[in-house]
C-alpha positions in Angstrom: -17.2 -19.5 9.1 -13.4 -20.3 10.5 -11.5 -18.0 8.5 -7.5 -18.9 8.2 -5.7 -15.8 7.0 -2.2 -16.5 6.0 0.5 -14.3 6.3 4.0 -14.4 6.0 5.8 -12.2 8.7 4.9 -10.8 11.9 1.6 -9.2 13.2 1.4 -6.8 14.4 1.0 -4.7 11.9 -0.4 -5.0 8.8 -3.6 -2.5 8.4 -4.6 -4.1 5.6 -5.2 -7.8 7.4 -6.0 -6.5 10.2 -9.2 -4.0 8.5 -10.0 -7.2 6.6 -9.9 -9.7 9.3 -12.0 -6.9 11.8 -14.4 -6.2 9.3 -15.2 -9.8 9.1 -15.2 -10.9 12.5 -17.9 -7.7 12.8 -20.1 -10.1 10.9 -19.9 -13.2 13.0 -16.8 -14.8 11.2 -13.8 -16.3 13.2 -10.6 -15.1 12.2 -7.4 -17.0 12.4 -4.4 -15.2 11.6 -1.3 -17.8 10.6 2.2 -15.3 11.2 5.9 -15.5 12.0 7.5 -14.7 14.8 11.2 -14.7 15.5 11.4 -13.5 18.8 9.9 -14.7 22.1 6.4 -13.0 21.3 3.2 -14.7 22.3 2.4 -18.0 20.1 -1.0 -17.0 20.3 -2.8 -13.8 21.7 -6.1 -12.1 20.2 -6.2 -9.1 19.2 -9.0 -6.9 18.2 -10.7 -10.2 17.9 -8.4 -12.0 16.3 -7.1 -14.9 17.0 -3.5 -14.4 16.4 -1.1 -18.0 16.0 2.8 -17.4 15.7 4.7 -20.1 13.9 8.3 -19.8 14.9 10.8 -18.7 12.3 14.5 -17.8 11.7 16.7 -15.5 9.8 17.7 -18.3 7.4 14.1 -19.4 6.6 13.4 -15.2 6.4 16.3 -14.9 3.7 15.2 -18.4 1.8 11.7 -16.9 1.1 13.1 -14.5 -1.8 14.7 -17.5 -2.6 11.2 -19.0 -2.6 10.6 -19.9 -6.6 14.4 -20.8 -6.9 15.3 -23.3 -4.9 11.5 -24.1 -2.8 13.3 -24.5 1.0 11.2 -22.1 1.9 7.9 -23.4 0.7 8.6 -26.8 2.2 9.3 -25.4 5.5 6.0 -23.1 5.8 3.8 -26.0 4.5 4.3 -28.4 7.4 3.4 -25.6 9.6 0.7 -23.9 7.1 -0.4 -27.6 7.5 -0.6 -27.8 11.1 -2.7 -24.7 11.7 -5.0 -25.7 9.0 -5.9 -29.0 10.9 -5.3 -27.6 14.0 -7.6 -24.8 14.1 -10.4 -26.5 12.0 -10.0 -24.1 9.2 -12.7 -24.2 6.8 -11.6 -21.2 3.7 -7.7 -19.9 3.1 -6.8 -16.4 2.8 -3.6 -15.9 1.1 -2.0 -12.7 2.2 0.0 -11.9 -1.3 2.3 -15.1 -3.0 5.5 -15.1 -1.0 3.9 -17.8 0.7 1.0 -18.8 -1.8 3.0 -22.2 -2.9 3.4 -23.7 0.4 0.3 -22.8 1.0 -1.8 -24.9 -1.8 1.1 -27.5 -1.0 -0.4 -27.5 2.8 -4.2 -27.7 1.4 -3.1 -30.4 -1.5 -5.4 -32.9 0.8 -7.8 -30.6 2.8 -9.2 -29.5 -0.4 -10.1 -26.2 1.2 -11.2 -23.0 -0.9 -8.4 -20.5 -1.2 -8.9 -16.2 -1.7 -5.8 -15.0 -2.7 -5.6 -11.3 -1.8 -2.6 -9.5 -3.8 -1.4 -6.1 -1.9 0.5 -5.2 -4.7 1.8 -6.2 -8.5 5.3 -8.2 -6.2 6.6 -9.9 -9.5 6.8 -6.2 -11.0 7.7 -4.1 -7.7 10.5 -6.7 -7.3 12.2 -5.0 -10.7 13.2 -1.9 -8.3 14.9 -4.1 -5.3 18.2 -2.9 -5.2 19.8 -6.5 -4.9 17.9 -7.5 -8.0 20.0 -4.9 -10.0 23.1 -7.2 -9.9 23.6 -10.1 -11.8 23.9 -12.6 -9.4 20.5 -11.2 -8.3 18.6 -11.3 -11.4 20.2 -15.2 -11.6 18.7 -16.4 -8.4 15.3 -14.2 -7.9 13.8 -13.8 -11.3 11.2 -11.8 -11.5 10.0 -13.4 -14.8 9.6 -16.9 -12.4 7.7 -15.2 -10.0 5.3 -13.3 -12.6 4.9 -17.1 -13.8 4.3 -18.0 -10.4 1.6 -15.7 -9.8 -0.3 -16.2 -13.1 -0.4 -20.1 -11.3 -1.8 -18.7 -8.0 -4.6 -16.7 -9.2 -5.4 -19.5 -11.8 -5.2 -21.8 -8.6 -7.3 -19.6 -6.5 -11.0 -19.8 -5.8 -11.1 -16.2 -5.9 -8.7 -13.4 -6.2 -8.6 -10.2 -4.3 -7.3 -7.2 -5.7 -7.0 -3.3 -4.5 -7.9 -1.2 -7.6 -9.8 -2.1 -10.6 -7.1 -1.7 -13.5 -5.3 -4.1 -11.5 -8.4 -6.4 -11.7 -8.7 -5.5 -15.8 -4.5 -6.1 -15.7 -5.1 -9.8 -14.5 -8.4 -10.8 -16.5 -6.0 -9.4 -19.9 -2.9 -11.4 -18.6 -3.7 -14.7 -17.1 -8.0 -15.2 -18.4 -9.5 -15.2 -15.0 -13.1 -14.7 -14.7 -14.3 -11.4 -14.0 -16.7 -12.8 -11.2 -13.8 -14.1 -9.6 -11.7 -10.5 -9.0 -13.2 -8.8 -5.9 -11.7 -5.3 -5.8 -11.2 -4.4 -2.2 -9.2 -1.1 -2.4 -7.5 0.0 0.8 -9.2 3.4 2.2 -9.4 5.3 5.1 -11.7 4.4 8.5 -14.2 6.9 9.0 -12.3 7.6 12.6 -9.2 8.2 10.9 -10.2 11.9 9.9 -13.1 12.3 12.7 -11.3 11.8 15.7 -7.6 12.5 14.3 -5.5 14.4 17.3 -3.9 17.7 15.9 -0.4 18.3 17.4 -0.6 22.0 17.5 3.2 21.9 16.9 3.4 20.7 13.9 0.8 22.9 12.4 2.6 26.3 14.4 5.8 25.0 12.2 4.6 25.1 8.9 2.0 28.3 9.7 3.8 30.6 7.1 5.0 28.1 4.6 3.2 27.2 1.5 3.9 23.5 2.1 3.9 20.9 -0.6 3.3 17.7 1.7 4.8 13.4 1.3 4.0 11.1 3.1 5.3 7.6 3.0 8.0 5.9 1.6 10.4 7.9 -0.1 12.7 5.1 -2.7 13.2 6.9 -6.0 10.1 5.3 -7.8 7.9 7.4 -5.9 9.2 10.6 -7.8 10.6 13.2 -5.0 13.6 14.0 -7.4 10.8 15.5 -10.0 9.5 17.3 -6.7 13.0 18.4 -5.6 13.8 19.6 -8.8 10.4 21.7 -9.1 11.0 23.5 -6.0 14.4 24.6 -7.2 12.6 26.3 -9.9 9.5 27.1 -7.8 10.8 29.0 -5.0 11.7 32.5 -7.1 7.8 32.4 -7.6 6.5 31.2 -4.4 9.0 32.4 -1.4 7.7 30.3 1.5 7.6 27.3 -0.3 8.3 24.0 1.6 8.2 21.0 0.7 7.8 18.6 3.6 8.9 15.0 3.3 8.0 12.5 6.2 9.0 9.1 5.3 12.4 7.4 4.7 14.2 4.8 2.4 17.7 3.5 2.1 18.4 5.9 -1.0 17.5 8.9 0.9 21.3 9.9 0.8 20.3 10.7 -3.4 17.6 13.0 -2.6 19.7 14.9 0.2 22.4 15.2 -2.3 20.2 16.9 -5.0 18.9 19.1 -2.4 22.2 20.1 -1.6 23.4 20.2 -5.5 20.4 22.3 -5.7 21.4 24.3 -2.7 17.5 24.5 -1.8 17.9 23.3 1.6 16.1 26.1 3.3 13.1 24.8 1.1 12.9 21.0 2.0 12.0 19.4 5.4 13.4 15.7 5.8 11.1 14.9 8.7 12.3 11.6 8.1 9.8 8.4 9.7 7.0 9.4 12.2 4.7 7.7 14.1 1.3 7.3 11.9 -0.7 9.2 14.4 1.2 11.9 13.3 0.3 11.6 9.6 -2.8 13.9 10.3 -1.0 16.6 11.6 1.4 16.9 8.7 -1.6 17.1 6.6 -3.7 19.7 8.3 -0.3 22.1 8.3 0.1 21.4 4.5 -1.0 23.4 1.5 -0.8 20.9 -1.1 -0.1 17.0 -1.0 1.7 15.3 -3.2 2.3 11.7 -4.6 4.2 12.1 -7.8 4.6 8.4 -9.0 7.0 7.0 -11.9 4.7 5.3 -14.4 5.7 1.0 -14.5 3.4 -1.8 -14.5 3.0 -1.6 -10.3 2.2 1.9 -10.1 -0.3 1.9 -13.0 -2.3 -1.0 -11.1 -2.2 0.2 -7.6 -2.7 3.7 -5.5 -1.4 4.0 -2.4 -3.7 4.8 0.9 -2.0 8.4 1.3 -4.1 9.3 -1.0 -7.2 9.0 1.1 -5.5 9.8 3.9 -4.8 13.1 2.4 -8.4 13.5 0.7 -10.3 12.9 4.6 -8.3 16.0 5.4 -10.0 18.4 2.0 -6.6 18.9 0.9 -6.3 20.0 -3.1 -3.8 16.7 -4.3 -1.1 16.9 -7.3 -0.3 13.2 -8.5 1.7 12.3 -11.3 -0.2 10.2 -14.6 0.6 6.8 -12.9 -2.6 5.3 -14.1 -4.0 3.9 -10.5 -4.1 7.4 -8.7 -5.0 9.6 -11.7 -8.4 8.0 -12.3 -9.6 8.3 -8.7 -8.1 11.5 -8.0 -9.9 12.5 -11.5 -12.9 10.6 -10.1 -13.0 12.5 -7.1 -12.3 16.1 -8.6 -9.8 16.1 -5.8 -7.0 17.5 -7.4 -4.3 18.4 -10.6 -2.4 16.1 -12.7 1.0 16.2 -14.1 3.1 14.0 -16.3 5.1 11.5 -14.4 8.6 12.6 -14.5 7.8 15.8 -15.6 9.6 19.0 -13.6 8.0 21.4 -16.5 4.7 20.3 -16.0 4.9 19.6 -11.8 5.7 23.5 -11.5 3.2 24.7 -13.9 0.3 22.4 -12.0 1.8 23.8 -8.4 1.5 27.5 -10.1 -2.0 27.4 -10.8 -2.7 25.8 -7.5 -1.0 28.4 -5.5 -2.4 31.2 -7.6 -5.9 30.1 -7.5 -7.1 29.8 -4.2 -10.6 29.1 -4.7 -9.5 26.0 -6.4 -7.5 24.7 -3.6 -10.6 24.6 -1.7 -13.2 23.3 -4.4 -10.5 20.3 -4.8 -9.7 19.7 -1.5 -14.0 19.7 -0.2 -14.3 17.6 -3.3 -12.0 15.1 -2.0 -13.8 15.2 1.2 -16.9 14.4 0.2 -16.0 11.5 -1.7 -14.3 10.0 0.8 -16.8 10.8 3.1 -19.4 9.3 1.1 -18.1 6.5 -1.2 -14.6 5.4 -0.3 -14.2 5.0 3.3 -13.3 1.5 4.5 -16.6 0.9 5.9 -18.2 1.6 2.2 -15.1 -0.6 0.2 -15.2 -3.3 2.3 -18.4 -4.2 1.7 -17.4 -6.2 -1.5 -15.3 -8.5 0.8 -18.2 -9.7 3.5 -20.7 -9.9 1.0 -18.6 -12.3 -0.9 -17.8 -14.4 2.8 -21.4 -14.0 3.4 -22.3 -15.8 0.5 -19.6 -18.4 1.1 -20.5 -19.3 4.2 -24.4 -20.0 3.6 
């Protein structure tokens, strides 16, 4: 089957398309990947397989696309070319990579008729809340999030069949917007067996952190993801537990509020901003870290979607301590992989770190735990096979 996956910026990289669109080519499908470009990349290369087709863009069309279920420039300009590659490249079943670009999408198959999977990455319409420009007026005027939300309960209404990467999120959308069960595919996004078995270990990293106990983050570090809570537990934690570290790798524009606290806090002897590395050094962090962390705010997004550090940091038996946020406490739970505390919650963060550090045996029942259901049940070899089954079926 000629698969047309569409996404809306450039590739590389995207591990999430790039897993799906693998996996299926694996199993005899061709993959066409619709993307932007705005430089003089390739038009069209493969890659891994794929066969990758770059549609030229610009930094007006780029800035419209928030704009996108305001004033629809945007969706008219991607159509035509949505349109193009569609006919062009004999496509015979859309894949919508999230709703940015889901309108001009169904506007360029309004004729071809074609069957569309929309696969939604994340809860946007709710994530959108936390944009920093949508916390002005003149923000909230021209990208409403409450138009998008309506927007999105269209698409997946629209949709032959909706993808989805946990299953509250699937239980979320079948509540909200009556969608048939059969049509939510949950296709959560995990760890490739390779990515713990033939991970290189920079010895440096590990000889850094050799005599800290080191509470570990990975990933993007914006204020919904709950370092303050983390910061603040530290301040308290480091009279009980000397060599405490807490080691952040990761970056976001309001960085400058959790360097402030630390300072405020004077605890800077006890926090690491490693600042953004290179993914191939994800691994090491881990292996040179005690605990890892991902301590969450509770909102709509975060109950209905778990972010892939969290396998990332199970593949490498390490004991986890995530906040309530709905998502990640029922497959840590799941897994017996590690503590839970209350979202928000300095109190209740220390007290869970406590009986970590004091209870070694426990660190290591959590962290082999972890392990072996990664190992076993949720590696992206296991999860994915939701997602070529259903193709499978589609294309007989």
């Amino acid at each position: 089957m000629r698969i047309g996956m569409i996404l809306d910026k450039t590739f590389p990289p995207d591990p999430r398309v790039a897993n799906e669109a693998v996996s299926l080519i694996e199993k005899g499908h061709e993959v066409f990947l619709f993307c932007l470009k705005y430089d003089d990349k390739k038009k069209s290369e493969v890659i891994k397989g794929i066969e990758v087709k770059r549609y030229k863009s610009n930094k007006f069309i780029y800035k419209s696309s928030a704009l996108a279920y305001t004033i629809p420039v945007y969706s008219r300009v991607m159509a035509k070319k949505i349109n193009h590659f569609l006919i062009t490249y004999k496509i015979e079943v859309i894949h919508i990579h999230d709703i940015q670009i889901a309108e001009a999408v169904f506007k360029a198959n309004r004729d071809l008729k074609l069957k569309t999977v929309l696969d939604l990455h994340e809860n946007r319409p709710e994530i959108m809340k936390f944009y920093p420009h949508l916390q002005k007026v003149s923000g909230k005027i021209l990208i409403s999030s409450k138009k998008w939300k309506q927007k999105e309960e269209e698409f997946i209404e629209k949709a032959t069949t909706v993808i989805v990467v946990t299953e509250e999120a699937k239980n979320e959308i079948v509540n909200r917007v009556g969608k048939a069960s059969e049509n939510i595919i949950v296709v959560p996004n995990t760890v490739h067996k390779v990515y713990y078995n033939k991970a290189k270990i920079q010895k440096r990293i590990v000889e850094k952190y050799k005599n800290n106990f080191v509470l570990l983050y990975v990933g993007d570090t914006g204020l919904r993801r709950g370092l303050q809570t983390a910061i603040a537990g530290v301040a308290v934690l480091k009279e009980k537990i000397p060599t405490i570290k807490l080691v952040i790798v990761g970056s976001n524009t309001s960085d400058i509020f959790l360097k402030q606290q630390v300072e405020d806090l004077e605890i800077q002897n006890f926090v690491d901003f490693e600042g953004w590395q290179n993914e191939t050094l994800f691994p090491s962090y881990i292996q040179a870290s005690s605990i890892c962390i991902s301590p969450l705010h509770r909102n709509l997004h975060h109950d209905t979607t778990y972010a892939n550090k969290i396998f990332q940091y199970m593949s490498f038996a390490k004991p986890l301590l995530v906040s309530d946020a709905t998502s990640q406490k029922n497959i840590v739970e799941k897994a017996k992989a590690g503590l839970i505390h209350k979202a928000e919650d300095v109190e209740d963060f220390t007290e869970k770190v406590l009986e970590l550090f004091n209870v070694e045996v426990l660190q290591k029942e959590l962290g082999e735990n972890g392990k072996s259901f990664i190992e076993n049940e949720f590696y992206w070899e296991k999860t994915s096979e939701k997602l070529i089954e259903y193709y499978s079926k589609l294309s007989k």
